[in-house]
N, C-alpha and C positions, 0 to 999 in steps of 0.2 A: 504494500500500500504506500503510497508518498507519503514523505515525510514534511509537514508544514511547521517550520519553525524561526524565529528571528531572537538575534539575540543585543542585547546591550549590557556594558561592563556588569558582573555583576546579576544581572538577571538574563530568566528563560522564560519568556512570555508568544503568548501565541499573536498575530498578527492580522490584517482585515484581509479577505476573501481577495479584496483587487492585489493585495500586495504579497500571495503565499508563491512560498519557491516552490518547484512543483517538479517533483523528484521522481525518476524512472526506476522503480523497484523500492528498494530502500538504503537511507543512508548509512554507507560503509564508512563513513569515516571514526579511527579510534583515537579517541584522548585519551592522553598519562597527563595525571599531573604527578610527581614524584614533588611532598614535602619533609624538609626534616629541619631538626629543629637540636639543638643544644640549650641545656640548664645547666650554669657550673655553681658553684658552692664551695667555703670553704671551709675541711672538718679537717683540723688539727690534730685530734689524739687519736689512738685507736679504737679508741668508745664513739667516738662524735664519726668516725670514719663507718663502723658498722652500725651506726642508729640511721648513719642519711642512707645508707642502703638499705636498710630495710625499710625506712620512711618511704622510700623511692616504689620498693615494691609493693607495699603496701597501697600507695596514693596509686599506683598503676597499673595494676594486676592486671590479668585475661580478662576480667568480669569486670571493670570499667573501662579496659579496651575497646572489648566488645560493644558495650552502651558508644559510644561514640561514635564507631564507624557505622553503628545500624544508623542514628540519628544525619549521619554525613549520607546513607544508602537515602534517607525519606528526603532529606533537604534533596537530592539531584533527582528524584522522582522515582526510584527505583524500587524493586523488588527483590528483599531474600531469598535465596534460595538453597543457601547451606553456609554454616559457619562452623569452623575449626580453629582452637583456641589453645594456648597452652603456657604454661607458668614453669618457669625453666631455675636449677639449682646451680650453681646459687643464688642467679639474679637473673633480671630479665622475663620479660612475655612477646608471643606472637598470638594475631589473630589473623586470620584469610575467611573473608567474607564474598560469596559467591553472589553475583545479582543480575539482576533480567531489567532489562528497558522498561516491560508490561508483565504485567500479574500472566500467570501462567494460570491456565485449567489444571486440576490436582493431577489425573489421568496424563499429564504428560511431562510432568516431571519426574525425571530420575530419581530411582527408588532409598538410592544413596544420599539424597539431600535430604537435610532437616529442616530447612525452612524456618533455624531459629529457634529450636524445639532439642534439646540435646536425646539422642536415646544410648543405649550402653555402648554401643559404637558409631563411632561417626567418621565415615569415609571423607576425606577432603580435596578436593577440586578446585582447578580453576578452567575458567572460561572468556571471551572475550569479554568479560565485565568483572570487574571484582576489587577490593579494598581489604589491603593490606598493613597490617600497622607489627613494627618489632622496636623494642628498648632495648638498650645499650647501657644500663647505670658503670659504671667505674672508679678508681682513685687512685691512686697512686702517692704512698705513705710521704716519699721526696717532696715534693710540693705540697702536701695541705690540700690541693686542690680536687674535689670530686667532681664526675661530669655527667649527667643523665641524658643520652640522645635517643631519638624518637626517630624511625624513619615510617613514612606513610604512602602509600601509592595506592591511590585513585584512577582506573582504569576503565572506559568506559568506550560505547561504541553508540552508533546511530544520533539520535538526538540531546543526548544527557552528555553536559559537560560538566566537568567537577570545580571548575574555577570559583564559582559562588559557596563552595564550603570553606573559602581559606581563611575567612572571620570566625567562624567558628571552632575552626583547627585551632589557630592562632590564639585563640581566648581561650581554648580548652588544656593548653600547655603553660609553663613558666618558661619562654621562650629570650633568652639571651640572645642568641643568633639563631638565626633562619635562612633556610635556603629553598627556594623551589624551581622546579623544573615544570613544562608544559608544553607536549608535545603531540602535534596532529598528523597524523599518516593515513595514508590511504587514501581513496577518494571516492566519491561517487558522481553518479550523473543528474544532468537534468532530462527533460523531456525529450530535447533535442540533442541529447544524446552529448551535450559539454559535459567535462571534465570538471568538477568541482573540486579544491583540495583545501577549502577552509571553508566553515559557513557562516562563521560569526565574524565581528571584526575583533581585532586584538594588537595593543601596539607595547602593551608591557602588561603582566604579571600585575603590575602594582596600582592597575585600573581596579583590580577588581578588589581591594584591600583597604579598609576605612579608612579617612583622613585621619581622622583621631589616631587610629593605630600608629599609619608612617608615622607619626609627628616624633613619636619614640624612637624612632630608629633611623641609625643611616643605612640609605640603601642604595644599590648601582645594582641598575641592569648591564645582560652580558647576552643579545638576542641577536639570533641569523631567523631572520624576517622571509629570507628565501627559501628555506629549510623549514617553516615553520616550527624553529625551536627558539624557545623564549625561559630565561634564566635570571633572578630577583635575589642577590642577598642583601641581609639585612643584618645589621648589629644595634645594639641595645646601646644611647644616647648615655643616660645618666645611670650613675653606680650608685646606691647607697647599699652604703657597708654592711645596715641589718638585716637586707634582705638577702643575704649570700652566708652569716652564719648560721650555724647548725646548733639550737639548744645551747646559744652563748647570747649575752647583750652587748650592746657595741660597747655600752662607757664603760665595762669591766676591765676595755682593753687599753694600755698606751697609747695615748696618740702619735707615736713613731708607729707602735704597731702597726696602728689601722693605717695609715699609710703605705706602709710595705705590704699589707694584706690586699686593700687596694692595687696596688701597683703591680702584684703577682696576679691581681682576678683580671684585671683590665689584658695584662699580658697574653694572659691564657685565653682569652676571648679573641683579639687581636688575631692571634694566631691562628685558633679555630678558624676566625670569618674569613683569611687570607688562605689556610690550605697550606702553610709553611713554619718551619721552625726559626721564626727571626730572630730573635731577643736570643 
């Protein structure tokens, strides 16, 4: 059936009858957005080092994994169709959420899927659709410094683009630095049998992303416009020092301290958002 859709930054709305694109078969084109995201922290002793990782896993587990990418599956219009989930020792979760453009008939879904529904076994699958989420917590005793990373991928085909979930990624994490990806392949046709190979417009990543948000962060894009690949990091503007320690108050510390603590958290971010070991 054709696929009638128009899109602006940010939303996926339908269009008036004079103005529908009017697609021969259906539209093949697939989005990735690929987001990830770092949280550092500073936990000093070996007690403060094992409470933010468990804190971590605790705040993160498979079972608020999971509530979020279903929430990310409703916000792009989608349908579950099987979820696989898992809490890993000593740290760390994955979830893989399988999804369909439109609600399926029961009769013709794979008998392997759940649908959302756990039962004693659950086979897991992917398919052109689906949302992936894995943590990364860590530390490293030398530095004080701990790091919590997030990787997320949003894959989708036909009409459903994932770019309108990045507010609620974004606000659903403690996000230092940020990075996304977003990327369109394939293509489909029109009536007349053209080549379609994008269907919305897009000239950065950071259309789609609240003012309010940027206003926190510096960000540069990094985008091959010919390639339809489009690339947005971002780093966290202002540091306050209380929000980076673990079950400490700032005034307990020296102010040389907290300076040098600063100066290590700032480093460690720096680096992150650059991809290099400068410092």
């Amino acid at each position: 059936m054709p696929s009638i859709v128009s899109r602006e930054p940010g939303k996926v709305v339908g269009i008036g009858l004079e103005n529908k694109l009017k697609l021969y078969g259906f539209n093949n084109l697939t989005k990735s957005l690929s987001f990830n995201i770092y949280d550092v922290c500073y936990a000093k002793s070996e007690r403060e080092q094992r409470d933010y990782i468990t804190y971590i896993d605790e705040q993160y587990n498979s079972e608020r994994l999971t509530h979020i990418l279903c929430h990310v599956t409703e916000m792009i219009g989608a349908h579950v169709l099987n979820i696989s989930k898992q809490d890993y020792d000593p740290q760390g979760a994955s979830v893989t959420v399988l999804i369909a453009e439109q609600e399926f008939p029961r009769d013709q879904i794979d008998r392997s899927c759940n649908l959302g529904h756990y039962a004693d076994t659950i086979v897991g699958h992917l398919d052109k659709s689906h949302v992936t989420v894995h943590t990364y917590p860590e530390f490293h005793p030398g530095t004080a410094i701990a790091t919590f990373r997030v990787d997320i991928d949003v894959a989708t085909c036909g009409e459903i683009s994932p770019l309108n979930t990045l507010n609620y990624l974004i606000g659903s994490f403690d996000s230092d630095i940020i990075t996304a990806d977003y990327r369109v392949r394939g293509f489909t046709r029109d009536v007349d049998g053209k080549k379609l190979f994008m269907d919305h417009p897009i000239t950065s990543i950071q259309n789609y992303i609240d003012d309010e948000t940027l206003e926190n962060y510096d960000a540069v894009d990094i985008n091959v416009y010919q390639a339809n690949l489009f690339h947005t990091k971002m780093l966290i503007k202002e540091l306050d020092l209380q929000n980076y320690l673990f079950n400490r108050d700032v005034l307990e510390i020296p102010p040389k301290e907290r300076l040098k603590i600063s100066s290590n958290l700032r480093r460690e971010m720096i680096e992150i958002y650059s991809g290099a070991n400068i410092f």
